[in-house]
PDB file of N, CA, C and O in Angstrom, chain B, residues numbered from 101:
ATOM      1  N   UNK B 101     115.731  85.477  87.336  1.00  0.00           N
ATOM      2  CA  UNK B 101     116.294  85.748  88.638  1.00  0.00           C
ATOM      3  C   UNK B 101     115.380  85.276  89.778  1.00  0.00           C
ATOM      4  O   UNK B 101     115.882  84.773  90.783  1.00  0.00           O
ATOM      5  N   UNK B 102     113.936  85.437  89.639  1.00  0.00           N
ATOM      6  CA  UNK B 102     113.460  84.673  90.711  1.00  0.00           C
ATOM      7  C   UNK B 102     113.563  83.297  90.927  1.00  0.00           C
ATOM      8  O   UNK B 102     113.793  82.587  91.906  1.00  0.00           O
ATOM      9  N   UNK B 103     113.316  83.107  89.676  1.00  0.00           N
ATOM     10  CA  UNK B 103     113.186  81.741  89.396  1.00  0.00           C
ATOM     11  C   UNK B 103     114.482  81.172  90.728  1.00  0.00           C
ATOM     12  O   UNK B 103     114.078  80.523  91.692  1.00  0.00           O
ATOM     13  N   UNK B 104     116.130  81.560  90.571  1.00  0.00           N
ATOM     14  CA  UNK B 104     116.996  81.253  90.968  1.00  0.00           C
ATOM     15  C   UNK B 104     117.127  81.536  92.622  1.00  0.00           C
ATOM     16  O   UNK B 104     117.859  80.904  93.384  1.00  0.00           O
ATOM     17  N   UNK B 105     116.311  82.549  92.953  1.00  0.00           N
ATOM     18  CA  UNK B 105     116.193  82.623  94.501  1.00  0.00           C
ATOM     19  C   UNK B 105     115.533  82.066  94.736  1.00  0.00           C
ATOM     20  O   UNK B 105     115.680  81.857  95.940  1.00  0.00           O
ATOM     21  N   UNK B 106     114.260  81.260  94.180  1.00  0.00           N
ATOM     22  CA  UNK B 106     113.321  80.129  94.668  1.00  0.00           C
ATOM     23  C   UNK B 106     114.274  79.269  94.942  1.00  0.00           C
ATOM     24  O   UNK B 106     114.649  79.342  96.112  1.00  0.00           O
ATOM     25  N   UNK B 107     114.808  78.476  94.295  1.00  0.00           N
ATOM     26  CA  UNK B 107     115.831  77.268  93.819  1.00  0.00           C
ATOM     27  C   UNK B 107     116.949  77.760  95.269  1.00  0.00           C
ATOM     28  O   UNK B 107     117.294  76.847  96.019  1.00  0.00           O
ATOM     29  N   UNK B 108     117.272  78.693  95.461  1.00  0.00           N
ATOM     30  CA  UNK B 108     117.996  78.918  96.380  1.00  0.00           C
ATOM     31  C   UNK B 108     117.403  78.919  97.514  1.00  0.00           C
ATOM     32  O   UNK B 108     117.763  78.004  98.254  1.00  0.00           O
ATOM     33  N   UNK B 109     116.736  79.516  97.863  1.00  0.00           N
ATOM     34  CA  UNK B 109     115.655  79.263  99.351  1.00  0.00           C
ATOM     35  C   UNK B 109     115.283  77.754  99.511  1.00  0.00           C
ATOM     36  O   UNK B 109     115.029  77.478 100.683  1.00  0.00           O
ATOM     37  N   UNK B 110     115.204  76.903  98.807  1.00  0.00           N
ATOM     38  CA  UNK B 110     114.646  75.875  98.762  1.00  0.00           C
ATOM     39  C   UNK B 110     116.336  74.753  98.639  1.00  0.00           C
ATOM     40  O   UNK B 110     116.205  73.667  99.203  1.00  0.00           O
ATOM     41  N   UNK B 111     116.900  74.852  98.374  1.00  0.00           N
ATOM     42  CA  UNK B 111     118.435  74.245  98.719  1.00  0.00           C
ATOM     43  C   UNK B 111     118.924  74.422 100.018  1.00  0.00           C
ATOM     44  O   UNK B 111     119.244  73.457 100.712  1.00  0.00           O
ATOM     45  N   UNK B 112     119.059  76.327 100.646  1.00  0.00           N
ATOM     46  CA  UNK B 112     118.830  76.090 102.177  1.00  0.00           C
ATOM     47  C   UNK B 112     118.271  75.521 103.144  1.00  0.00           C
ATOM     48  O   UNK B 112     118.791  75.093 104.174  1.00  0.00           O
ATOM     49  N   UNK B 113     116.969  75.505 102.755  1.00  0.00           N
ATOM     50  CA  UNK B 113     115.809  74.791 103.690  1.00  0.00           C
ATOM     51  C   UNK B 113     116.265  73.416 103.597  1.00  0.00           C
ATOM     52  O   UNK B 113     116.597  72.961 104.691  1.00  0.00           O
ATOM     53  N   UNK B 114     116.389  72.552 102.538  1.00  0.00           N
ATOM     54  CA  UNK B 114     116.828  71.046 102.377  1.00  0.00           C
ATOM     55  C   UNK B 114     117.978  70.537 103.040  1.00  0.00           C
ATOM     56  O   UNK B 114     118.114  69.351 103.342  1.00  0.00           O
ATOM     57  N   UNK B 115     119.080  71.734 103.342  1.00  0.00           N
ATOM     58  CA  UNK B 115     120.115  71.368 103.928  1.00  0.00           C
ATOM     59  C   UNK B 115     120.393  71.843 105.119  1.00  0.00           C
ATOM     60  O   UNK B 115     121.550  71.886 105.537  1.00  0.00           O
ATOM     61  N   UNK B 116     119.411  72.234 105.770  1.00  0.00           N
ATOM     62  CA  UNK B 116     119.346  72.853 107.174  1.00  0.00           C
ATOM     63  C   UNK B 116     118.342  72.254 107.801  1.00  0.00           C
ATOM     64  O   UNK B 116     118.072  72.694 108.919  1.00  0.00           O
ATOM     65  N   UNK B 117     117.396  70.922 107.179  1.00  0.00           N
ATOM     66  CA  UNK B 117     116.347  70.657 107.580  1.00  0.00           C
ATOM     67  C   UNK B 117     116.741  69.157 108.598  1.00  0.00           C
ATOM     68  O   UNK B 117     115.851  68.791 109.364  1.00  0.00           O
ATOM     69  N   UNK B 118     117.753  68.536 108.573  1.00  0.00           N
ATOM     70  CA  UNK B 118     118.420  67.768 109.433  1.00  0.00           C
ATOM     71  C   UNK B 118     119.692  68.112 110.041  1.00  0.00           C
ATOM     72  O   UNK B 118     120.093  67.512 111.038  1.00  0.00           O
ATOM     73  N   UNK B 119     120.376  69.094 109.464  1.00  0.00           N
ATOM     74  CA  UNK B 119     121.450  69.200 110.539  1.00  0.00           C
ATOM     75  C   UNK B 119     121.407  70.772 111.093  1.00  0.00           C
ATOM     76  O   UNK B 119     122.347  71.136 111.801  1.00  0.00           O
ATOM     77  N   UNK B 120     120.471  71.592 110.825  1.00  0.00           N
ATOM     78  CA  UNK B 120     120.249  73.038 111.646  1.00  0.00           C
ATOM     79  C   UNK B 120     118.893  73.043 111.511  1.00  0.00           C
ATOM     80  O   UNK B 120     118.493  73.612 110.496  1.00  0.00           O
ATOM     81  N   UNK B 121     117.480  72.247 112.746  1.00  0.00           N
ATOM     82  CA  UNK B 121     116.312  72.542 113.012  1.00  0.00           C
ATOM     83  C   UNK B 121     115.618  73.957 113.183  1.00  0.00           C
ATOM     84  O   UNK B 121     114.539  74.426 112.822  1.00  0.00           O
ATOM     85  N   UNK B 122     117.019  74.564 114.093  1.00  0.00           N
ATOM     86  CA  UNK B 122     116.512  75.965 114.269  1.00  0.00           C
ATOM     87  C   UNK B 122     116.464  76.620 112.995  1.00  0.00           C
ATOM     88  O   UNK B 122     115.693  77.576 113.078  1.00  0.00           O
ATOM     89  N   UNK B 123     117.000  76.500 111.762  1.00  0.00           N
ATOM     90  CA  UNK B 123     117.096  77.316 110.972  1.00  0.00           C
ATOM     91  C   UNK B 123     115.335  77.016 110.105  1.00  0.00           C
ATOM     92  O   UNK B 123     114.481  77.896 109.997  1.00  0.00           O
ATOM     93  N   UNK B 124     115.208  75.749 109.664  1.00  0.00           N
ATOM     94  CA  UNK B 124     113.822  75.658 109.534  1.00  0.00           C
ATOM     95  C   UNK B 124     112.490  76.163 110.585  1.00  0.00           C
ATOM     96  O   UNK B 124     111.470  76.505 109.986  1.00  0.00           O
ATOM     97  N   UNK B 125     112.469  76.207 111.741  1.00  0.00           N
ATOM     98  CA  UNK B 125     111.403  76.500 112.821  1.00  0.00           C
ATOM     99  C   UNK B 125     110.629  77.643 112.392  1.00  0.00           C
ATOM    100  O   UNK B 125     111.037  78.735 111.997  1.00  0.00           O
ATOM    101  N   UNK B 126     109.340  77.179 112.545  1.00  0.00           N
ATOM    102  CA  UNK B 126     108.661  78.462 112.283  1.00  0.00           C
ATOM    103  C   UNK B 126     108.082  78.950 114.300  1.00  0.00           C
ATOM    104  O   UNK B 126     107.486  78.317 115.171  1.00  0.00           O
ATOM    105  N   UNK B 127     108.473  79.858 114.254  1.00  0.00           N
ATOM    106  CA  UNK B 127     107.736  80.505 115.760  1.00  0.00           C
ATOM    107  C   UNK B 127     106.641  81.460 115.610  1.00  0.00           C
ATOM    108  O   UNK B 127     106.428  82.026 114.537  1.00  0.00           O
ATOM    109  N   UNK B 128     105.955  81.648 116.639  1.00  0.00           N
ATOM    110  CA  UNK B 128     105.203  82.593 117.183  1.00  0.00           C
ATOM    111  C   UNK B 128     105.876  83.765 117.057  1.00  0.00           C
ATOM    112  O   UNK B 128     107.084  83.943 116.902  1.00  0.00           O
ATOM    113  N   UNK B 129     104.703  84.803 117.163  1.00  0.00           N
ATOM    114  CA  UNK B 129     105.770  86.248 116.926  1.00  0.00           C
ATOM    115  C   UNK B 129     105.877  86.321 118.640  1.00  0.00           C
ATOM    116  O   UNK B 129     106.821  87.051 118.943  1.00  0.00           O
ATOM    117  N   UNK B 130     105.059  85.681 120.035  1.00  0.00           N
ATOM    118  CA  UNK B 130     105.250  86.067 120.817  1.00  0.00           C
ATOM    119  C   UNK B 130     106.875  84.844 121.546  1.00  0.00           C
ATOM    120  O   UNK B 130     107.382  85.093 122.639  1.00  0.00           O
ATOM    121  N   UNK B 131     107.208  84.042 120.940  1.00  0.00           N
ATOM    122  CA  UNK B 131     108.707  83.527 120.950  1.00  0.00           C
ATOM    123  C   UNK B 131     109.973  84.492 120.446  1.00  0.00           C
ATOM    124  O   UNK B 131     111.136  84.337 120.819  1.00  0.00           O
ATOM    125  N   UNK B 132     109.611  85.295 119.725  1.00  0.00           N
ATOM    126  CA  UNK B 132     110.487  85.849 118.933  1.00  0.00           C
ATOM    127  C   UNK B 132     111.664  86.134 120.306  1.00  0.00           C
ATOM    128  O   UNK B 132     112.803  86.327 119.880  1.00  0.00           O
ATOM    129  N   UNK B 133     111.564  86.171 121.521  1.00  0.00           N
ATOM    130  CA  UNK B 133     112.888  86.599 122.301  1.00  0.00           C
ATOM    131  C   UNK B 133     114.009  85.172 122.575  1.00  0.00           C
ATOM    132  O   UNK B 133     115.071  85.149 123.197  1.00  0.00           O
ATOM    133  N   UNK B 134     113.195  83.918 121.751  1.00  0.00           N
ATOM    134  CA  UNK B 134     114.019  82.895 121.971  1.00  0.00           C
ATOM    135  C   UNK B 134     114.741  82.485 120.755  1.00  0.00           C
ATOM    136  O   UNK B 134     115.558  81.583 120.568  1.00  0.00           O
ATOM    137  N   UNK B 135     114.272  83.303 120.040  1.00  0.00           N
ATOM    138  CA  UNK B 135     115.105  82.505 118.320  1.00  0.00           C
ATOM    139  C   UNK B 135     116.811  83.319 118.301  1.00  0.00           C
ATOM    140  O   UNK B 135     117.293  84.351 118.767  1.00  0.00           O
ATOM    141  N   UNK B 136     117.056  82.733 117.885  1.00  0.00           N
ATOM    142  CA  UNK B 136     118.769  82.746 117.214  1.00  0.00           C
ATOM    143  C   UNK B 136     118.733  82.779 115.627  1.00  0.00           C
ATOM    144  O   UNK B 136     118.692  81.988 114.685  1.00  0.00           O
ATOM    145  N   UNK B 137     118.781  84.444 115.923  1.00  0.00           N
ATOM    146  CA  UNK B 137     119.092  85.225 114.358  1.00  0.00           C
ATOM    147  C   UNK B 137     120.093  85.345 114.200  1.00  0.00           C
ATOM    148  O   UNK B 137     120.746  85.923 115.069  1.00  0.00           O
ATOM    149  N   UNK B 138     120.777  84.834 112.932  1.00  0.00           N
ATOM    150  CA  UNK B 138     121.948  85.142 112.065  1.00  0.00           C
ATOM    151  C   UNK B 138     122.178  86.022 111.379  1.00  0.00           C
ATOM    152  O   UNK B 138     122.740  87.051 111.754  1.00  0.00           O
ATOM    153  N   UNK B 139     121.663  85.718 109.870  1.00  0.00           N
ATOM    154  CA  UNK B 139     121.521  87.142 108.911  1.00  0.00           C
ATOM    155  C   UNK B 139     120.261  87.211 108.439  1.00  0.00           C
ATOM    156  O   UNK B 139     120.171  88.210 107.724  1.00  0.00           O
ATOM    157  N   UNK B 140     118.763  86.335 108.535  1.00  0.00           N
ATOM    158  CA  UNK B 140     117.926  86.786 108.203  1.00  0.00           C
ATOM    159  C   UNK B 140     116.823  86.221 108.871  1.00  0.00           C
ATOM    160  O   UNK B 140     117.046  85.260 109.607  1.00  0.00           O
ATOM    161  N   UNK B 141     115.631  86.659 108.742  1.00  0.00           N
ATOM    162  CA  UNK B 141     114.406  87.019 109.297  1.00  0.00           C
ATOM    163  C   UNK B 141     113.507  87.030 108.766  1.00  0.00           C
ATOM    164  O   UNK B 141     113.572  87.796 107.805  1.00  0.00           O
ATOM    165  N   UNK B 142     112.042  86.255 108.934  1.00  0.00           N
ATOM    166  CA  UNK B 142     110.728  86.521 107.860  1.00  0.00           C
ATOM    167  C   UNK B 142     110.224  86.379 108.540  1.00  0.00           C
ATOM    168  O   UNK B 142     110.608  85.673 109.472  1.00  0.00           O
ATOM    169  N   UNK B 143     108.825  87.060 108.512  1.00  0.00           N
ATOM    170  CA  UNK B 143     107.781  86.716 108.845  1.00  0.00           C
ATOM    171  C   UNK B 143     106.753  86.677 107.821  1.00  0.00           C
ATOM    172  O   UNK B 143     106.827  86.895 106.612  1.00  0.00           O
ATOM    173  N   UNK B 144     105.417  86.230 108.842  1.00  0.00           N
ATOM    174  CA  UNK B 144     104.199  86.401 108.277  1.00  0.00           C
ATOM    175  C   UNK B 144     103.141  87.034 108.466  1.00  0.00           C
ATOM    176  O   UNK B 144     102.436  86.667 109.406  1.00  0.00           O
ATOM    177  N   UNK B 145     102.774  87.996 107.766  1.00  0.00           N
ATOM    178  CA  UNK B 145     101.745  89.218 108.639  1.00  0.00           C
ATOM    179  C   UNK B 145     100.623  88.665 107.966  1.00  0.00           C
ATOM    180  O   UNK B 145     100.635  88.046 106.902  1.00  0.00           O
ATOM    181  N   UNK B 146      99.294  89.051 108.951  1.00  0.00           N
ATOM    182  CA  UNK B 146      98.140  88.599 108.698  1.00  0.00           C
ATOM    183  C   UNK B 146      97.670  89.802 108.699  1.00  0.00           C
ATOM    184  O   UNK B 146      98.045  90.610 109.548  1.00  0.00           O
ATOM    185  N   UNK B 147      96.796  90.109 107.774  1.00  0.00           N
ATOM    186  CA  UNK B 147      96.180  91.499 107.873  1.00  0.00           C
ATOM    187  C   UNK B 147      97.001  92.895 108.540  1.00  0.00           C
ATOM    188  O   UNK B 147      96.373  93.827 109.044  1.00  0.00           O
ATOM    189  N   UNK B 148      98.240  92.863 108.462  1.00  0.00           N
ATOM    190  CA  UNK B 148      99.117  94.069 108.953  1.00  0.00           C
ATOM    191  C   UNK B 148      99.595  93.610 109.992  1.00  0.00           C
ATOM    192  O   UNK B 148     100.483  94.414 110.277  1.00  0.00           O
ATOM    193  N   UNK B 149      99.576  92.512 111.057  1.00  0.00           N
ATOM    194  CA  UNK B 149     100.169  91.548 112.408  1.00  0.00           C
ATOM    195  C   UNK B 149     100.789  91.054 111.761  1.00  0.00           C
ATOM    196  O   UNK B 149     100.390  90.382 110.810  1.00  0.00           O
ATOM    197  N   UNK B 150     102.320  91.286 112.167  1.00  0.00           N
ATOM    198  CA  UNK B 150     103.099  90.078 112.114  1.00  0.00           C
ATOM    199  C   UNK B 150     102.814  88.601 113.268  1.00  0.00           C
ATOM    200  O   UNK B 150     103.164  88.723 114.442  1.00  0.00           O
ATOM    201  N   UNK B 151     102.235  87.412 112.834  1.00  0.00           N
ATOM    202  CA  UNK B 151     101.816  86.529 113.266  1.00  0.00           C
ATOM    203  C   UNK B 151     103.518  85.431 114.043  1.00  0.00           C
ATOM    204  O   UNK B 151     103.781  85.129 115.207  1.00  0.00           O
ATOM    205  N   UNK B 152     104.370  85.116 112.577  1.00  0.00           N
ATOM    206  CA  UNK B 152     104.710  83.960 112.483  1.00  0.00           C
ATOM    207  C   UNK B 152     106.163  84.494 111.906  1.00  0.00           C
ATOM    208  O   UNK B 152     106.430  85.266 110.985  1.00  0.00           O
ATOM    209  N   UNK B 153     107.058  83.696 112.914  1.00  0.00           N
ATOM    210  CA  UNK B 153     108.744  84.457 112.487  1.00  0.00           C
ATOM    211  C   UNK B 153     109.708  83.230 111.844  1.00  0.00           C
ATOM    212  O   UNK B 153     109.303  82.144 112.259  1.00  0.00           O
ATOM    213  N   UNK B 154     110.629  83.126 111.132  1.00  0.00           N
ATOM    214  CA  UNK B 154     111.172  82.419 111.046  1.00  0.00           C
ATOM    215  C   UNK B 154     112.548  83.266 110.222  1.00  0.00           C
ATOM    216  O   UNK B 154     112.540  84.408 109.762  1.00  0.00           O
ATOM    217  N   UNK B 155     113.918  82.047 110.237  1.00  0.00           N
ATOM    218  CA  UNK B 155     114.830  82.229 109.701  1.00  0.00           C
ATOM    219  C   UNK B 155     114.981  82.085 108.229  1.00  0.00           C
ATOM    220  O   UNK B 155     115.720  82.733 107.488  1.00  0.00           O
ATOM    221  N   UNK B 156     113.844  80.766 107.817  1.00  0.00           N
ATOM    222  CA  UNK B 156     113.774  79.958 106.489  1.00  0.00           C
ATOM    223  C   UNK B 156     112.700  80.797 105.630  1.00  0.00           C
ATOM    224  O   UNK B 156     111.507  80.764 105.931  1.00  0.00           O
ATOM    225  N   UNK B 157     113.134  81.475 104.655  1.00  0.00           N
ATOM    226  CA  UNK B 157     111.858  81.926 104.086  1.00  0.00           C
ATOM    227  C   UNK B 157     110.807  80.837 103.296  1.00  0.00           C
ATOM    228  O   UNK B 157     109.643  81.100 102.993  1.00  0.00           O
ATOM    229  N   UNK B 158     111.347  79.848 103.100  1.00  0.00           N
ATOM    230  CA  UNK B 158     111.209  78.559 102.451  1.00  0.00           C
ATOM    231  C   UNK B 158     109.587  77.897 103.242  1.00  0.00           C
ATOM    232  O   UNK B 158     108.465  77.559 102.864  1.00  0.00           O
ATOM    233  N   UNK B 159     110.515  78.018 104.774  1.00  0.00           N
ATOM    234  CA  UNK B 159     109.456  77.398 105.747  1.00  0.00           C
ATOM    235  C   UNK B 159     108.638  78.082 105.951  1.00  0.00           C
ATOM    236  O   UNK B 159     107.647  77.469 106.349  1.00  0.00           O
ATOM    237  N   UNK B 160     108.452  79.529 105.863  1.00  0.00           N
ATOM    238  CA  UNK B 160     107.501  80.961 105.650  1.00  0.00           C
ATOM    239  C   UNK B 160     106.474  80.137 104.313  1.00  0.00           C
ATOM    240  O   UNK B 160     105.276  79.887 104.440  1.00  0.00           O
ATOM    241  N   UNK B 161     107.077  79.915 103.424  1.00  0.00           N
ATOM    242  CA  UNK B 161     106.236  79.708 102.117  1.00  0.00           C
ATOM    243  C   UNK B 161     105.216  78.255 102.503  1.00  0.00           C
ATOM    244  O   UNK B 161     103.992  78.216 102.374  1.00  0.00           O
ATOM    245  N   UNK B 162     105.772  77.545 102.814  1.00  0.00           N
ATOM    246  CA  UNK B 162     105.060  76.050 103.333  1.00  0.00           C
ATOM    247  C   UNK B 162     103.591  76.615 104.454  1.00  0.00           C
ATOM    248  O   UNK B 162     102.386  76.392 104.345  1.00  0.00           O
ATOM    249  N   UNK B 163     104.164  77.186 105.204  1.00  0.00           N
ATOM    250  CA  UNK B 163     102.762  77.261 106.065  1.00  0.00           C
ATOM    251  C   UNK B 163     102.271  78.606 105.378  1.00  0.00           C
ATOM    252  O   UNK B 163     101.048  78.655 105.242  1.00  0.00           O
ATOM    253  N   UNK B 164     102.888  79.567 104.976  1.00  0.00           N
ATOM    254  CA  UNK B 164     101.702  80.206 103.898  1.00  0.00           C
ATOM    255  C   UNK B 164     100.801  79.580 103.035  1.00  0.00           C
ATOM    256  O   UNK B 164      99.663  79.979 102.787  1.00  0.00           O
ATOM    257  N   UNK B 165     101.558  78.206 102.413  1.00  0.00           N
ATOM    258  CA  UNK B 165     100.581  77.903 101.701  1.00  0.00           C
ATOM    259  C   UNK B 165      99.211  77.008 101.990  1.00  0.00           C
ATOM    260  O   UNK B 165      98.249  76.653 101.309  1.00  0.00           O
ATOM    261  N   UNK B 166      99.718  76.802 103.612  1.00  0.00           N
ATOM    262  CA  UNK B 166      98.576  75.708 104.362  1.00  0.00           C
ATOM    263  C   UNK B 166      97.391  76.637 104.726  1.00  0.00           C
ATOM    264  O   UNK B 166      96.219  76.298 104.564  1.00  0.00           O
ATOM    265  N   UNK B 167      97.932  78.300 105.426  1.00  0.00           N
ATOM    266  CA  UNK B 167      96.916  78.778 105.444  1.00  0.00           C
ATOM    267  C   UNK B 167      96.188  79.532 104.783  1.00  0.00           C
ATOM    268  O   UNK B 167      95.020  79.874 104.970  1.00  0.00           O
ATOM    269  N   UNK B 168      96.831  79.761 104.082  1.00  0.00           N
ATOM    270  CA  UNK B 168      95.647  80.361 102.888  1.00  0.00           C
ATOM    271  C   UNK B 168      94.489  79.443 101.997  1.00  0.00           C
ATOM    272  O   UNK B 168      93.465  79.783 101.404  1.00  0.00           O
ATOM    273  N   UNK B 169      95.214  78.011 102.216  1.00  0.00           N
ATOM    274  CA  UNK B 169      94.008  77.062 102.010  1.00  0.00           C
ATOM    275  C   UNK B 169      93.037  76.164 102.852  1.00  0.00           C
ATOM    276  O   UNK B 169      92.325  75.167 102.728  1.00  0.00           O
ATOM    277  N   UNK B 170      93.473  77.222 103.907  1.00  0.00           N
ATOM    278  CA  UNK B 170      92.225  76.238 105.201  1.00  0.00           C
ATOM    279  C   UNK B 170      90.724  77.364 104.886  1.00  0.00           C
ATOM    280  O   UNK B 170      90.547  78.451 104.336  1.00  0.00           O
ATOM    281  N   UNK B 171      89.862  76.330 105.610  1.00  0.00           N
ATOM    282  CA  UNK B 171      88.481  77.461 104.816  1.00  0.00           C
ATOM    283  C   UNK B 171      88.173  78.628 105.821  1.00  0.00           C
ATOM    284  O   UNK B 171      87.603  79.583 105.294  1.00  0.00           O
ATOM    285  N   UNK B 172      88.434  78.742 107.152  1.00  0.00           N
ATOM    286  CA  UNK B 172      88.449  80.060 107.589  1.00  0.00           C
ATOM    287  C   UNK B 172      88.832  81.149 107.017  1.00  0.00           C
ATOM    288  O   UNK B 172      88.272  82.245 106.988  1.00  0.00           O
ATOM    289  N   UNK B 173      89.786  80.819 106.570  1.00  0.00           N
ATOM    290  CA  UNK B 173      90.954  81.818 105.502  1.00  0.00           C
ATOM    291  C   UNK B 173      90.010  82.009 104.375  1.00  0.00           C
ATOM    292  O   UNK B 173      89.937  83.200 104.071  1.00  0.00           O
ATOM    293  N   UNK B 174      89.470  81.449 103.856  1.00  0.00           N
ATOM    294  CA  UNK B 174      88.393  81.638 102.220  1.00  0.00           C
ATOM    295  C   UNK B 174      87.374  82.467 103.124  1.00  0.00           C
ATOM    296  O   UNK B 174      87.184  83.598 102.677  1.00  0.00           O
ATOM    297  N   UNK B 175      86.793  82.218 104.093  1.00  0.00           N
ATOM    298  CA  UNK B 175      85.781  82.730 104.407  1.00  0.00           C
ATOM    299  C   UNK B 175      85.669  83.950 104.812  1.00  0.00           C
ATOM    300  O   UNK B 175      84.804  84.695 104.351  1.00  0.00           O
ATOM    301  N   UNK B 176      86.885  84.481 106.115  1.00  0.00           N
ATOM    302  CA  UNK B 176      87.047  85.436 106.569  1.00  0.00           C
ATOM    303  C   UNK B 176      87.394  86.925 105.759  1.00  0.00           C
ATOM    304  O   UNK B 176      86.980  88.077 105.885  1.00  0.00           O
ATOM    305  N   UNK B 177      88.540  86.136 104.725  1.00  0.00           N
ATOM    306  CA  UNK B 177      88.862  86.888 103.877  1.00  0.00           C
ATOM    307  C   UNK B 177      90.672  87.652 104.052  1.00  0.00           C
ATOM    308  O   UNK B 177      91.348  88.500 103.468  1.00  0.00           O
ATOM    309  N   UNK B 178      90.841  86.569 105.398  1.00  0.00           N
ATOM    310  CA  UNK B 178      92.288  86.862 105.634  1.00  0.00           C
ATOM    311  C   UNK B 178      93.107  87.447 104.533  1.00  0.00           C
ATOM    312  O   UNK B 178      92.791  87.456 103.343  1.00  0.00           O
ATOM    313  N   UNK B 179      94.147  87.914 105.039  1.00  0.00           N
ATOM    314  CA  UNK B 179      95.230  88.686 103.402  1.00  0.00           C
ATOM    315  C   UNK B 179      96.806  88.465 104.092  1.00  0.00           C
ATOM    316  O   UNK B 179      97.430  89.437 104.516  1.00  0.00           O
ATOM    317  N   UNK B 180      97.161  87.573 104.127  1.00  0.00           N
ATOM    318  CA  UNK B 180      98.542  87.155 104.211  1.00  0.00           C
ATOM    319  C   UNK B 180      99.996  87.387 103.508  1.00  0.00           C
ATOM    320  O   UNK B 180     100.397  86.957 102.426  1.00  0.00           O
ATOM    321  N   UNK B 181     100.586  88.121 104.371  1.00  0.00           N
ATOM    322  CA  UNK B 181     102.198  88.269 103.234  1.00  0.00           C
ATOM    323  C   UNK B 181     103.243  87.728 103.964  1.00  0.00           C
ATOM    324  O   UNK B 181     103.225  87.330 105.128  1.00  0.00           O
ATOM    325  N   UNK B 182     104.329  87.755 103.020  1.00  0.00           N
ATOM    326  CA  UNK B 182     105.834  87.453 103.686  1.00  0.00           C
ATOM    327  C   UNK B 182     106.179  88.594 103.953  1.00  0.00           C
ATOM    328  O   UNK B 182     105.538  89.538 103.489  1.00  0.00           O
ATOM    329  N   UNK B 183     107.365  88.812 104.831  1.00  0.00           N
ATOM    330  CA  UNK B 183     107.848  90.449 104.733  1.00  0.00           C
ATOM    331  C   UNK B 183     109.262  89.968 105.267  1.00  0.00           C
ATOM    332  O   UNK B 183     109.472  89.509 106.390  1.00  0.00           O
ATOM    333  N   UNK B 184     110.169  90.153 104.282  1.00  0.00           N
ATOM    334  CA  UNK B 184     111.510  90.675 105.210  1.00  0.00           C
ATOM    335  C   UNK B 184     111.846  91.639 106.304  1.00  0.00           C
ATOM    336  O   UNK B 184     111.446  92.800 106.224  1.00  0.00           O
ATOM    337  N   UNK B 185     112.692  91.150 107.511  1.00  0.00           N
ATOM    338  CA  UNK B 185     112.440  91.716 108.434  1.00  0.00           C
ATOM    339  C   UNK B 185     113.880  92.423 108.564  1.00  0.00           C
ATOM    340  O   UNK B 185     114.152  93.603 108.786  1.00  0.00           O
ATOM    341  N   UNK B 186     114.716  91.302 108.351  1.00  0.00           N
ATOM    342  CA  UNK B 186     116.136  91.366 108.296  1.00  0.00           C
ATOM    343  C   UNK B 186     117.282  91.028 107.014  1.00  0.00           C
ATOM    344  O   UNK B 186     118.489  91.160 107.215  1.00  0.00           O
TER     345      UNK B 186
END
């Protein structure tokens, strides 16, 4: 079953990634009064802050995975999650 919501998050993102931009965008949590929510919502909390909002959980996973491999992030000791919001 995960396996199949990966595969599914990742079919949305591919087909929303040229003809609905907004649906890929990752924002600021301090944009959050400009996004256009439908039915869902992610973010990214950094140490208990929600940082980083988006519609795509897909596009949540992509820059999760950039920052958890930049070396501030190794060093500091950052702790990063996804969280459904909506």
């Amino acid at each position: 079953m995960p396996l199949e919501n990966f595969y599914e998050e990742m079919l949305k993102y591919n087909k929303n990634m040229d003809s609905n931009p907004d649906y890929v965008k990752i924002y600021q949590y301090s944009e959050r009064d400009t996004m256009n929510i439908i039915d869902e919502l992610y973010g990214i909390v950094n140490n208990g802050t929600i940082t980083l909002l988006s519609t795509s959980f897909f596009s949540l996973l992509i820059e999760l995975t950039n920052l958890t491999n930049e070396e501030d992030t190794k060093k500091n000791g950052n702790k990063y999650d996804i969280v459904s919001l909506k």
